[in-house]
MOPAC internal coordinates of N, CA, C and O (Angstrom, degrees):
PM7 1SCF
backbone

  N    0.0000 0     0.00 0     0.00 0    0    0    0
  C    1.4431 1     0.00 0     0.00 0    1    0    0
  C    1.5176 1   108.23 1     0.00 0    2    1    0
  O    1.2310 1   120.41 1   -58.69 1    3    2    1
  N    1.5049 1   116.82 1   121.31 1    3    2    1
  C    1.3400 1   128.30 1   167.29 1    5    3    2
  C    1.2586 1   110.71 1   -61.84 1    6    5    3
  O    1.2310 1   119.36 1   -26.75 1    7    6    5
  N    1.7765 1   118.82 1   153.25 1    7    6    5
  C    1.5222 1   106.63 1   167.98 1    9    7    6
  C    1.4184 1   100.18 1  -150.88 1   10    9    7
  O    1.2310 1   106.31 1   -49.06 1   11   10    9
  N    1.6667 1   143.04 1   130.94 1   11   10    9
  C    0.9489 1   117.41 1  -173.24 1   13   11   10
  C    1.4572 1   103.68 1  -132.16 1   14   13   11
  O    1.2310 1   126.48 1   -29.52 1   15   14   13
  N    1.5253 1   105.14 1   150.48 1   15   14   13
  C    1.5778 1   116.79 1   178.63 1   17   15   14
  C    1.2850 1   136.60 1   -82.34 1   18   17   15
  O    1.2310 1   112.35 1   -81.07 1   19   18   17
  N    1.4713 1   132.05 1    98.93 1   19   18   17
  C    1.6094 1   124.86 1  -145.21 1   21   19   18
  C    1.3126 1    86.59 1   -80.83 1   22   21   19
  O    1.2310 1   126.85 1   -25.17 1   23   22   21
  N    1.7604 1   104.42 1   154.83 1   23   22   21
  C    1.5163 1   133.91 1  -161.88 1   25   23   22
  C    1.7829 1   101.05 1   -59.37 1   26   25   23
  O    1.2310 1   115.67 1   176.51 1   27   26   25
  N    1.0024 1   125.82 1    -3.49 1   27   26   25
  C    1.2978 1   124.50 1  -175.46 1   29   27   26
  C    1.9108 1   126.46 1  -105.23 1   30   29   27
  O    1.2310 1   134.00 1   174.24 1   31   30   29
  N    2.0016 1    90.53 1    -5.76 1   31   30   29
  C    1.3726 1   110.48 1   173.84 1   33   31   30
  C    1.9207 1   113.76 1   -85.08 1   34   33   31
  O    1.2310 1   111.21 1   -51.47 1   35   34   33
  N    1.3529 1   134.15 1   128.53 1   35   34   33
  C    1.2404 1   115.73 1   166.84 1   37   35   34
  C    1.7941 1   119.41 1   -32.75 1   38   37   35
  O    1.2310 1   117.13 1   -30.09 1   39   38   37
  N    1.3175 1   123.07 1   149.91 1   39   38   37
  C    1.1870 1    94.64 1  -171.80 1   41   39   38
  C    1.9809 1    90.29 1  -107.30 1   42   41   39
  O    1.2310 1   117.39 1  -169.64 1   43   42   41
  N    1.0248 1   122.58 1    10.36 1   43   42   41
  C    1.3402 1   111.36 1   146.29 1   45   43   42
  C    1.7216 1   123.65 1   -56.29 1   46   45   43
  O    1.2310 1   129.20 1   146.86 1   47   46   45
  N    1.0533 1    99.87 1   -33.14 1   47   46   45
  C    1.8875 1    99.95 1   177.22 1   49   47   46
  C    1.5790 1   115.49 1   -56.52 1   50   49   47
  O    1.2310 1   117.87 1   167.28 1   51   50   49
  N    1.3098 1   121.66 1   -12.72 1   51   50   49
  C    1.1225 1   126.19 1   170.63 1   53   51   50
  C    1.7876 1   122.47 1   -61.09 1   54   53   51
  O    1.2310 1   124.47 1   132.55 1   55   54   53
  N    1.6484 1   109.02 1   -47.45 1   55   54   53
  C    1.7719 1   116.30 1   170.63 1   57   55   54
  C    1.9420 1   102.74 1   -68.68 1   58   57   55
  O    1.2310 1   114.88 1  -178.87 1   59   58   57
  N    1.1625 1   127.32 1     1.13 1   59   58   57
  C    1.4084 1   126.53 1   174.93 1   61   59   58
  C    1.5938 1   110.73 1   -94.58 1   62   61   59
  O    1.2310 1   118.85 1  -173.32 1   63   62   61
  N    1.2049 1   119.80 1     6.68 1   63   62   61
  C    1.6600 1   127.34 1   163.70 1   65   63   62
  C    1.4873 1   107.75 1   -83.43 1   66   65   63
  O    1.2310 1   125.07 1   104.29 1   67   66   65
  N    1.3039 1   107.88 1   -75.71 1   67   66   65
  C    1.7058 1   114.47 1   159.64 1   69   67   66
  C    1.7446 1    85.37 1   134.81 1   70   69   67
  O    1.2310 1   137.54 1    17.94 1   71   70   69
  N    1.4199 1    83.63 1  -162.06 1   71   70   69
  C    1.8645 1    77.26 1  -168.08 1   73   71   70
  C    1.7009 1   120.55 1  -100.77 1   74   73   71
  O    1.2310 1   124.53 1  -161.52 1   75   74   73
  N    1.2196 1   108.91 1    18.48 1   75   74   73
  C    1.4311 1   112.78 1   159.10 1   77   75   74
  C    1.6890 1   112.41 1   -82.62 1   78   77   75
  O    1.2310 1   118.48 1  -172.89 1   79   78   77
  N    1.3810 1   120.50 1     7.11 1   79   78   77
  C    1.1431 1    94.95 1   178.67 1   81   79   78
  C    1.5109 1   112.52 1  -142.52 1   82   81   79
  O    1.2310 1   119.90 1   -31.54 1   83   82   81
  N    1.2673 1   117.80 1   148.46 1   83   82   81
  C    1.5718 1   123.48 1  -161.55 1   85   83   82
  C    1.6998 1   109.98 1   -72.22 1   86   85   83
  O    1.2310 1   110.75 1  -112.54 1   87   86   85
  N    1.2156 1   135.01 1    67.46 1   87   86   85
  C    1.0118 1   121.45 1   162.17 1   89   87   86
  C    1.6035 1   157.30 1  -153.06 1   90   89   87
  O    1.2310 1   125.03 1   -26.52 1   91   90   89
  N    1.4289 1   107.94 1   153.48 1   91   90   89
  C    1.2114 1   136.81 1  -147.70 1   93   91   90
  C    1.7116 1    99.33 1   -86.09 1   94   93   91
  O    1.2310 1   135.15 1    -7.35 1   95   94   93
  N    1.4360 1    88.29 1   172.65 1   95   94   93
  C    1.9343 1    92.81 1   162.54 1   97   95   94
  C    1.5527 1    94.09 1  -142.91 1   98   97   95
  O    1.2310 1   124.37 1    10.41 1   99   98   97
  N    1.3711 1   109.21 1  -169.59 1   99   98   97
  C    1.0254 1   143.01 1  -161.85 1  101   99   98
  C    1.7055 1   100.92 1   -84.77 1  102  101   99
  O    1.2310 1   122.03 1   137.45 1  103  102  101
  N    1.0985 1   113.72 1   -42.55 1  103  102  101
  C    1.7415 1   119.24 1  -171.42 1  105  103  102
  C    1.6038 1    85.81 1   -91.30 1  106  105  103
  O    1.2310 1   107.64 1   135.31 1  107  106  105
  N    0.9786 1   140.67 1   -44.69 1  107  106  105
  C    1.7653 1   121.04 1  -170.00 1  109  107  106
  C    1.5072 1   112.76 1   -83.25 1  110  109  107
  O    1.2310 1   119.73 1   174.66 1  111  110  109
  N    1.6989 1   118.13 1    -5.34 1  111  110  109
  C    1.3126 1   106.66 1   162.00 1  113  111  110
  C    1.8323 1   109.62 1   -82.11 1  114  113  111
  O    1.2310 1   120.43 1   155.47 1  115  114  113
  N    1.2438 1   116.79 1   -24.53 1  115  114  113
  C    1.6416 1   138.17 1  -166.69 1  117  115  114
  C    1.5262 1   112.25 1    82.04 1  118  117  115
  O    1.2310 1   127.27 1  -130.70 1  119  118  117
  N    1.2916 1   103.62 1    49.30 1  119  118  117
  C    1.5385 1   119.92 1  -172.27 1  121  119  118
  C    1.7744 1    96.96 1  -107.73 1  122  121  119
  O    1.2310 1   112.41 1  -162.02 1  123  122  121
  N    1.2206 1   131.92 1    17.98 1  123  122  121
  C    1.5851 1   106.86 1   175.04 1  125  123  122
  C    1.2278 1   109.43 1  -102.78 1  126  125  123
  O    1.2310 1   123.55 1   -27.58 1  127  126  125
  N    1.1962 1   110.80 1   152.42 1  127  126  125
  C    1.2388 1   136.56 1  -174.12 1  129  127  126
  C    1.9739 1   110.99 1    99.58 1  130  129  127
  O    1.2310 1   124.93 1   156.68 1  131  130  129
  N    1.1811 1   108.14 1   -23.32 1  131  130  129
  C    1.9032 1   114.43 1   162.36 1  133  131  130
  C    1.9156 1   104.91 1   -28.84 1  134  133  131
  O    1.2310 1   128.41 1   -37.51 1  135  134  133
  N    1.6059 1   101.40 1   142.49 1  135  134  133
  C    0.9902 1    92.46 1   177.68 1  137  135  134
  C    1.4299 1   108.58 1   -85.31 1  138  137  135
  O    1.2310 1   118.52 1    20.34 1  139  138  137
  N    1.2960 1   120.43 1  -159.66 1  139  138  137
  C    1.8896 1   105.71 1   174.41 1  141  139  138
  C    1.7424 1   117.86 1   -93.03 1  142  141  139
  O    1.2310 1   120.49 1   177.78 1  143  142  141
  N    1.0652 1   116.68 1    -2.22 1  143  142  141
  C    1.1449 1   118.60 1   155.19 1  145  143  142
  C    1.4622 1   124.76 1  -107.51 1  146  145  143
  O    1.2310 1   105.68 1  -130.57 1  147  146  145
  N    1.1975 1   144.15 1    49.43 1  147  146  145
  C    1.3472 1   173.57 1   171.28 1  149  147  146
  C    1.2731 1   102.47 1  -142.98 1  150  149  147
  O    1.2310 1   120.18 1   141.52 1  151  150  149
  N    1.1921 1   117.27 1   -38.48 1  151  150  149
  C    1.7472 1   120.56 1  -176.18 1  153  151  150
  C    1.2765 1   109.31 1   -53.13 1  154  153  151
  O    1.2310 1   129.91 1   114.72 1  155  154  153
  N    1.2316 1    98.49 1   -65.28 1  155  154  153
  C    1.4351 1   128.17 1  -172.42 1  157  155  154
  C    1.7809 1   121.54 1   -50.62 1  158  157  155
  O    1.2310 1   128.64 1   141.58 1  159  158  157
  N    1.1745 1   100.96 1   -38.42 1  159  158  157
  C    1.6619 1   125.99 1   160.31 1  161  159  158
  C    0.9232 1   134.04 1   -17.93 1  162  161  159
  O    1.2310 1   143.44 1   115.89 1  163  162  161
  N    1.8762 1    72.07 1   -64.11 1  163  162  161
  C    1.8682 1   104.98 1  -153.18 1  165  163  162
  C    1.6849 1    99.00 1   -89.14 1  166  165  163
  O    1.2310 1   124.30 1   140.98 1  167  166  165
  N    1.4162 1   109.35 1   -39.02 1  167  166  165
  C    1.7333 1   117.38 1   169.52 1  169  167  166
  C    1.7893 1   118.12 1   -47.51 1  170  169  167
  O    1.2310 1   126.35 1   131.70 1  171  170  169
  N    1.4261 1   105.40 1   -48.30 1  171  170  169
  C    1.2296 1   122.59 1   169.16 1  173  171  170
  C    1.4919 1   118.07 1   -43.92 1  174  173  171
  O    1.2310 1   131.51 1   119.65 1  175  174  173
  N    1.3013 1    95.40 1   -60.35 1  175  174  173
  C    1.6043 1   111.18 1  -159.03 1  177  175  174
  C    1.7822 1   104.15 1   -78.40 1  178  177  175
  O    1.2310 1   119.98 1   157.38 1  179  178  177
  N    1.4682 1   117.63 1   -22.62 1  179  178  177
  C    1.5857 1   134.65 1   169.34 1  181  179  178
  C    1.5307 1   113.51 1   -62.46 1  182  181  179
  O    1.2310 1   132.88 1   154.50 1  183  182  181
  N    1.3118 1    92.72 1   -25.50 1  183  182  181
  C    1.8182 1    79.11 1  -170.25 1  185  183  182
  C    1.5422 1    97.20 1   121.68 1  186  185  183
  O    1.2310 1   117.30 1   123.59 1  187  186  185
  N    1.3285 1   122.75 1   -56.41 1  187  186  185
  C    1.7898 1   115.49 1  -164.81 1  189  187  186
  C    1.3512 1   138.11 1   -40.30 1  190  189  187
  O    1.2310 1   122.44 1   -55.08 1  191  190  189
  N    1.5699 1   112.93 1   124.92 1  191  190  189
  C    1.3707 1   106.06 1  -157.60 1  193  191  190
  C    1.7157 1    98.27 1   -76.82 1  194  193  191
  O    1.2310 1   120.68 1   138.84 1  195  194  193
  N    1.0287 1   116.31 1   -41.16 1  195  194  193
  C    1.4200 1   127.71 1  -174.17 1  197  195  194
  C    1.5208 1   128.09 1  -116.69 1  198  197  195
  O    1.2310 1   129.37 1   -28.83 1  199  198  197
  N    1.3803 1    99.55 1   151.17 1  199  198  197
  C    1.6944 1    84.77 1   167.31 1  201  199  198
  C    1.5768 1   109.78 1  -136.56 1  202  201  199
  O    1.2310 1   117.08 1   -15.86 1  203  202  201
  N    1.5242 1   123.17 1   164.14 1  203  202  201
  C    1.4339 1   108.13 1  -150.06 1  205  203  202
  C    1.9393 1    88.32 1  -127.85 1  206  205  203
  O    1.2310 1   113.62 1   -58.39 1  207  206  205
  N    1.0051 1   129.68 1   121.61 1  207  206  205
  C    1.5211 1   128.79 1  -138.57 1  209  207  206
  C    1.9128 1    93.14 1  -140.57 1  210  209  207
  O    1.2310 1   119.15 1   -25.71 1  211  210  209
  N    1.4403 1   119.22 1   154.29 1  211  210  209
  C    1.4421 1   123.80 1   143.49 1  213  211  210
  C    1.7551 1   103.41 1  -138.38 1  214  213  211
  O    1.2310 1   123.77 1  -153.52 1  215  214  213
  N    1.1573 1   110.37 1    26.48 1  215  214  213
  C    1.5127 1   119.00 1   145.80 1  217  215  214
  C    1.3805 1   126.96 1   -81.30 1  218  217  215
  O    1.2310 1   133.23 1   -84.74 1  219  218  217
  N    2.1434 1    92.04 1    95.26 1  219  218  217
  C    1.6335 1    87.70 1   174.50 1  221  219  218
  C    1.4185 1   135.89 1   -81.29 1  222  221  219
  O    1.2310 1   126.52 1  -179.37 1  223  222  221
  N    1.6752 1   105.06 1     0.63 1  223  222  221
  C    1.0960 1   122.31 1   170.61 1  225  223  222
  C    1.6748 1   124.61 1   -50.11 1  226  225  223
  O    1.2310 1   127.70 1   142.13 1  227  226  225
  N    1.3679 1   102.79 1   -37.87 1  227  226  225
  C    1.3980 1   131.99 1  -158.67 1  229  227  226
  C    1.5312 1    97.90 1   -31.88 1  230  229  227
  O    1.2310 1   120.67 1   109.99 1  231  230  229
  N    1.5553 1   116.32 1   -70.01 1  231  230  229
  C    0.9873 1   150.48 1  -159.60 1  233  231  230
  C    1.6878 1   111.15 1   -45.87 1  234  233  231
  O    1.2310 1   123.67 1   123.41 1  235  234  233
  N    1.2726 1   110.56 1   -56.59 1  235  234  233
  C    1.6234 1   117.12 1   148.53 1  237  235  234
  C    1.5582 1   152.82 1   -68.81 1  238  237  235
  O    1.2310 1   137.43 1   166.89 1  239  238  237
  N    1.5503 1    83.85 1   -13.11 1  239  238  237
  C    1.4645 1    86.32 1   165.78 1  241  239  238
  C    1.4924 1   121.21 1  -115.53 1  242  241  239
  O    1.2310 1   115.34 1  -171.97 1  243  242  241
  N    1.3895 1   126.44 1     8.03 1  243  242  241
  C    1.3006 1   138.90 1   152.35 1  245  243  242
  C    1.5275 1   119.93 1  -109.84 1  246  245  243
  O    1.2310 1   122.08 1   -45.25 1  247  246  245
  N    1.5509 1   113.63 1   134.75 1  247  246  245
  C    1.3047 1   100.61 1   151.00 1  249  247  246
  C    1.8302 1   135.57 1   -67.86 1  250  249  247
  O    1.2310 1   126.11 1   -88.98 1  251  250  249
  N    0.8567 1   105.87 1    91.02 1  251  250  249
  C    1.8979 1   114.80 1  -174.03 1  253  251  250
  C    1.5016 1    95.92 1   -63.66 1  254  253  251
  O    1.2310 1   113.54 1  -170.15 1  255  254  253
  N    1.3245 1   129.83 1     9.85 1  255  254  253
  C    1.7683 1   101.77 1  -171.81 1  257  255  254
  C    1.9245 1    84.53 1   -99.01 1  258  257  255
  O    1.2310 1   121.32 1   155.84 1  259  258  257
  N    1.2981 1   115.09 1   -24.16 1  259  258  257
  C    1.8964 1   117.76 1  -156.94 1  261  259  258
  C    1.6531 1    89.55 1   -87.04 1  262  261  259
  O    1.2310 1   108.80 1  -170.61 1  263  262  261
  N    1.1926 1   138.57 1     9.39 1  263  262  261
  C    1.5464 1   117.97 1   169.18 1  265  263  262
  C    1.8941 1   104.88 1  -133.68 1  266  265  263
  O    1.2310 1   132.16 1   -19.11 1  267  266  265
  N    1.3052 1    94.12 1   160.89 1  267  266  265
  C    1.8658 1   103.24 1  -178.86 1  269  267  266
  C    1.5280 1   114.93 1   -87.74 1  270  269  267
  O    1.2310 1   133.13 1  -114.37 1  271  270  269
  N    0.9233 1    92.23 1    65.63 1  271  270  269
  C    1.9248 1    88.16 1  -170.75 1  273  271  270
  C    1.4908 1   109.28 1  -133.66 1  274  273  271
  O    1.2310 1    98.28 1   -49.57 1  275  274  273
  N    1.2933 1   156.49 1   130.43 1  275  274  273
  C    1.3084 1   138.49 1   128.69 1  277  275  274
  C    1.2274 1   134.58 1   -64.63 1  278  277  275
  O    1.2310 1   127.63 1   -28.12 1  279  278  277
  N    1.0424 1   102.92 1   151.88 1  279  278  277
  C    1.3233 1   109.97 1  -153.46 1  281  279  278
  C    1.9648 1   112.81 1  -118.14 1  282  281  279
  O    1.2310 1   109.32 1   -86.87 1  283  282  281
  N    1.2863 1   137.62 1    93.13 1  283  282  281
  C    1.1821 1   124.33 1   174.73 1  285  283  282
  C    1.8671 1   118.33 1   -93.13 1  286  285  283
  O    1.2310 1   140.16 1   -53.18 1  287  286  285
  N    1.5457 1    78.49 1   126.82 1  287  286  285
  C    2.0984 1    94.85 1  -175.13 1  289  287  286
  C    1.3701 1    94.59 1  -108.17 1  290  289  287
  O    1.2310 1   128.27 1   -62.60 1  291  290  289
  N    1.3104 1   101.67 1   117.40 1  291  290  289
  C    1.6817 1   128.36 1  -173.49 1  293  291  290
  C    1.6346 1    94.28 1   -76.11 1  294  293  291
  O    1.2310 1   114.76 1   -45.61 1  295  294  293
  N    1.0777 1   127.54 1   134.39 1  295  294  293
  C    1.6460 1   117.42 1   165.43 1  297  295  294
  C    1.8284 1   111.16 1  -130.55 1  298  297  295
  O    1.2310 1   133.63 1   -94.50 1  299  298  297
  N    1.1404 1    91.27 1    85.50 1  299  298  297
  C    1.5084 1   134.14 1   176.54 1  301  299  298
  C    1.5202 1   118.40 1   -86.50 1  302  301  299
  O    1.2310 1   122.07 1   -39.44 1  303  302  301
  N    1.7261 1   113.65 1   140.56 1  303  302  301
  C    1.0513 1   110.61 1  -175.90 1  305  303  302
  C    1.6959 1   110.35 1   -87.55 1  306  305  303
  O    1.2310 1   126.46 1   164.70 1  307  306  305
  N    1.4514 1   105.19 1   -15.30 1  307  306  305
  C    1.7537 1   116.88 1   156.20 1  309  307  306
  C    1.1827 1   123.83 1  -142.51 1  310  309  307
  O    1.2310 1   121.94 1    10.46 1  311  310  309
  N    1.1727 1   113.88 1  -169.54 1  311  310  309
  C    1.8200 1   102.61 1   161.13 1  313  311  310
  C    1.2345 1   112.33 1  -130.62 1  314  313  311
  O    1.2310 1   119.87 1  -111.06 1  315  314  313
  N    1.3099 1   117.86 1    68.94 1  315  314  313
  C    1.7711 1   135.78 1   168.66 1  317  315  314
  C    1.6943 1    94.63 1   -79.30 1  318  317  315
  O    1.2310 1   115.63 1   -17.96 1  319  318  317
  N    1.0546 1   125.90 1   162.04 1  319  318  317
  C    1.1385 1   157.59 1  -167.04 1  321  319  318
  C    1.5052 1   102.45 1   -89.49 1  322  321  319
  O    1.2310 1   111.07 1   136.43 1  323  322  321
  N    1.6685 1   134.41 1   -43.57 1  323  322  321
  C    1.2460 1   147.73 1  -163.38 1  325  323  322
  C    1.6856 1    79.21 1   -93.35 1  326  325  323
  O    1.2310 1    90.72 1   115.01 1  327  326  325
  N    1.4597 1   166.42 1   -64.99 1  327  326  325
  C    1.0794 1   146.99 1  -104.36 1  329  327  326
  C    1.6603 1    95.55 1  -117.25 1  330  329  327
  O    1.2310 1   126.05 1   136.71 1  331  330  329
  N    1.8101 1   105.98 1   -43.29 1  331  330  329
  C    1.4053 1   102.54 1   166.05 1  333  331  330
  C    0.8585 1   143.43 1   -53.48 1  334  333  331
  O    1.2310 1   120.83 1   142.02 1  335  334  333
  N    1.9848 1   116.02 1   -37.98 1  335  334  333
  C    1.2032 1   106.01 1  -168.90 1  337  335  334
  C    1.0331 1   136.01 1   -65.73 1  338  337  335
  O    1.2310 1   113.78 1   154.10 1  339  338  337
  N    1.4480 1   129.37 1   -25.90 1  339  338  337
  C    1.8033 1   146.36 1   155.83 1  341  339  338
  C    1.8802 1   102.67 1   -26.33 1  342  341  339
  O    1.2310 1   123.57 1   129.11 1  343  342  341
  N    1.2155 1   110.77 1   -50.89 1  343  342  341
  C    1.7184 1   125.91 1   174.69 1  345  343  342
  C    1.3427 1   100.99 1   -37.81 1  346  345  343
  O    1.2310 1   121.04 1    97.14 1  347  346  345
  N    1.3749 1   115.62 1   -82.86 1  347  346  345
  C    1.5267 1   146.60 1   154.32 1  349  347  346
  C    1.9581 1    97.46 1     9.45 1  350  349  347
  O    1.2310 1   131.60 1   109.93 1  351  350  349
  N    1.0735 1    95.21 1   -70.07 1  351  350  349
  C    1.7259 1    97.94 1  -163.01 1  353  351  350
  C    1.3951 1    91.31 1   -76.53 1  354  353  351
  O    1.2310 1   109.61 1   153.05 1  355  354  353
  N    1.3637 1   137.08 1   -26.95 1  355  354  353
  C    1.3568 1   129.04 1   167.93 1  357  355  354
  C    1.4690 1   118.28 1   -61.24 1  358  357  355
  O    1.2310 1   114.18 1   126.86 1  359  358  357
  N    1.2695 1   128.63 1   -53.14 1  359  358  357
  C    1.1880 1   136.54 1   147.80 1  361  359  358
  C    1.3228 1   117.73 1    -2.28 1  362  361  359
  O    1.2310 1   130.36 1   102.68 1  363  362  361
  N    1.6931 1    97.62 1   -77.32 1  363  362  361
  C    1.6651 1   104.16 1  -178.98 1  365  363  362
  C    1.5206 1   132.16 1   -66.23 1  366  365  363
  O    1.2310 1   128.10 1   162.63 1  367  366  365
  N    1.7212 1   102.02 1   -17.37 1  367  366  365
  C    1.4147 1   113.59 1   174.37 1  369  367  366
  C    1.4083 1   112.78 1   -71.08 1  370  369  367
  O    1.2310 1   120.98 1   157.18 1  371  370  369
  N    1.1505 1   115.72 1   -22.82 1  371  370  369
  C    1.8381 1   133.25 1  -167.22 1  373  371  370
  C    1.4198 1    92.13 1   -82.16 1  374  373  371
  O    1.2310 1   115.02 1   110.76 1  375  374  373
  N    1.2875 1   127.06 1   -69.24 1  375  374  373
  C    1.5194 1   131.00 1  -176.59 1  377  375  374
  C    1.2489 1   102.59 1   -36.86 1  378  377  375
  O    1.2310 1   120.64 1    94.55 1  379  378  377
  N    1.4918 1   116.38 1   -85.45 1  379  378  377
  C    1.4628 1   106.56 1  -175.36 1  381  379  378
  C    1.4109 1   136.75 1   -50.71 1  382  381  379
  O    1.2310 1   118.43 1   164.99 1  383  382  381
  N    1.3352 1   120.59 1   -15.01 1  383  382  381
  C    1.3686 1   116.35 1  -177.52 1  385  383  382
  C    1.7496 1    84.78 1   -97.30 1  386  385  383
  O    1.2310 1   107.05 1   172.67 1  387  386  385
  N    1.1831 1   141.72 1    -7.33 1  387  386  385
  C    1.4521 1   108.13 1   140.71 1  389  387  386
  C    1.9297 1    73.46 1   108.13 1  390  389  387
  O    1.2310 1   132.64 1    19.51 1  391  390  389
  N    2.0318 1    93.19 1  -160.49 1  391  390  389
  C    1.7969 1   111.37 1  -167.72 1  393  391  390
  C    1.4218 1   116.53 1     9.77 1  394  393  391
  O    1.2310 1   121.53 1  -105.07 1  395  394  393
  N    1.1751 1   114.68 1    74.93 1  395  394  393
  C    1.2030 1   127.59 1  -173.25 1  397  395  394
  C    1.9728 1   105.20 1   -84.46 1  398  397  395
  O    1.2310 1   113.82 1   -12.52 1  399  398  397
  N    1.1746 1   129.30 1   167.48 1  399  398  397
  C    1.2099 1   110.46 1   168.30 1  401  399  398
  C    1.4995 1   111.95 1  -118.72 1  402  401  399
  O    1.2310 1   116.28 1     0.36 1  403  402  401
  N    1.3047 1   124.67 1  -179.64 1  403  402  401
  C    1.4805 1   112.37 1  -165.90 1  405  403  402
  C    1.8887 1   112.99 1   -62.75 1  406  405  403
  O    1.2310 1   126.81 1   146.16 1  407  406  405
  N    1.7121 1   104.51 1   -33.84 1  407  406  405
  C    1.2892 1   122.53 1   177.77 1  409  407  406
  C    1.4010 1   106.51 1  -122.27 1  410  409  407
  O    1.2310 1   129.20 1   -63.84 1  411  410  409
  N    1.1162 1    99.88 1   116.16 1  411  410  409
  C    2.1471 1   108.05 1  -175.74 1  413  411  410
  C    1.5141 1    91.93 1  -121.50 1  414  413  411
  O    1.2310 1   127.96 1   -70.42 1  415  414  413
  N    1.6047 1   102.28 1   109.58 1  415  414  413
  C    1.5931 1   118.92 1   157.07 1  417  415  414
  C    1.4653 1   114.06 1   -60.43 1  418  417  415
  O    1.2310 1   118.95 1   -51.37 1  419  418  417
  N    1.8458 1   119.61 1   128.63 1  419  418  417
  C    1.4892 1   100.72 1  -173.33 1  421  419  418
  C    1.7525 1    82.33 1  -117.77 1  422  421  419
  O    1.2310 1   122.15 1   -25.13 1  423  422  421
  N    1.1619 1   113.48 1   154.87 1  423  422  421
  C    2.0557 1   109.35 1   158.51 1  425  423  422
  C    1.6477 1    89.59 1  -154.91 1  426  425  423
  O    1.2310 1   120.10 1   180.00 1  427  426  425

């Protein structure tokens, strides 16, 4: 399972999955600066099962029902690296217990 880190996540939060899990960010594919629908595309069209977001915008300015992706929106009081990672293990608890929904609120 792919998972990728939108340009707005530290990209240290990536070694806080551990090594069962595939993931990338946004600057190591050379995807920053994409708007979010080009983003979205390009995630699609890669393979990625997920993408790991604190863009609450997201939600309104794309249609999320026309692509195969889930999507997790962190709802954080920042995006420091120390505040996310607790998210992080939430993340992984969501994956494995599976029925995920297209947009999964994590806090």
């Amino acid at each position: 399972m792919k998972i990728l880190l939108d340009e707005n996540l530290p990209r240290q939060l990536k070694a806080d999955f551990g090594a069962d899990y595939d993931v990338r960010t946004v600057r190591d594919m050379g995807w920053l600066g994409k708007k979010n629908g080009e983003l979205l595309g390009l995630i699609v069209f890669n393979g990625f099962d997920f993408l790991v977001t604190i863009d609450k915008n997201l939600r309104y300015q794309q249609n999320l029902d026309r692509i195969e992706l889930k999507i997790f929106l962190l709802l954080s009081i920042n995006n420091r690296r120390e505040t996310l990672q607790a998210l992080v293990e939430k993340i992984k608890d969501k994956i494995r217990e599976g029925n995920l929904k297209k947009l999964n609120e994590i806090s």
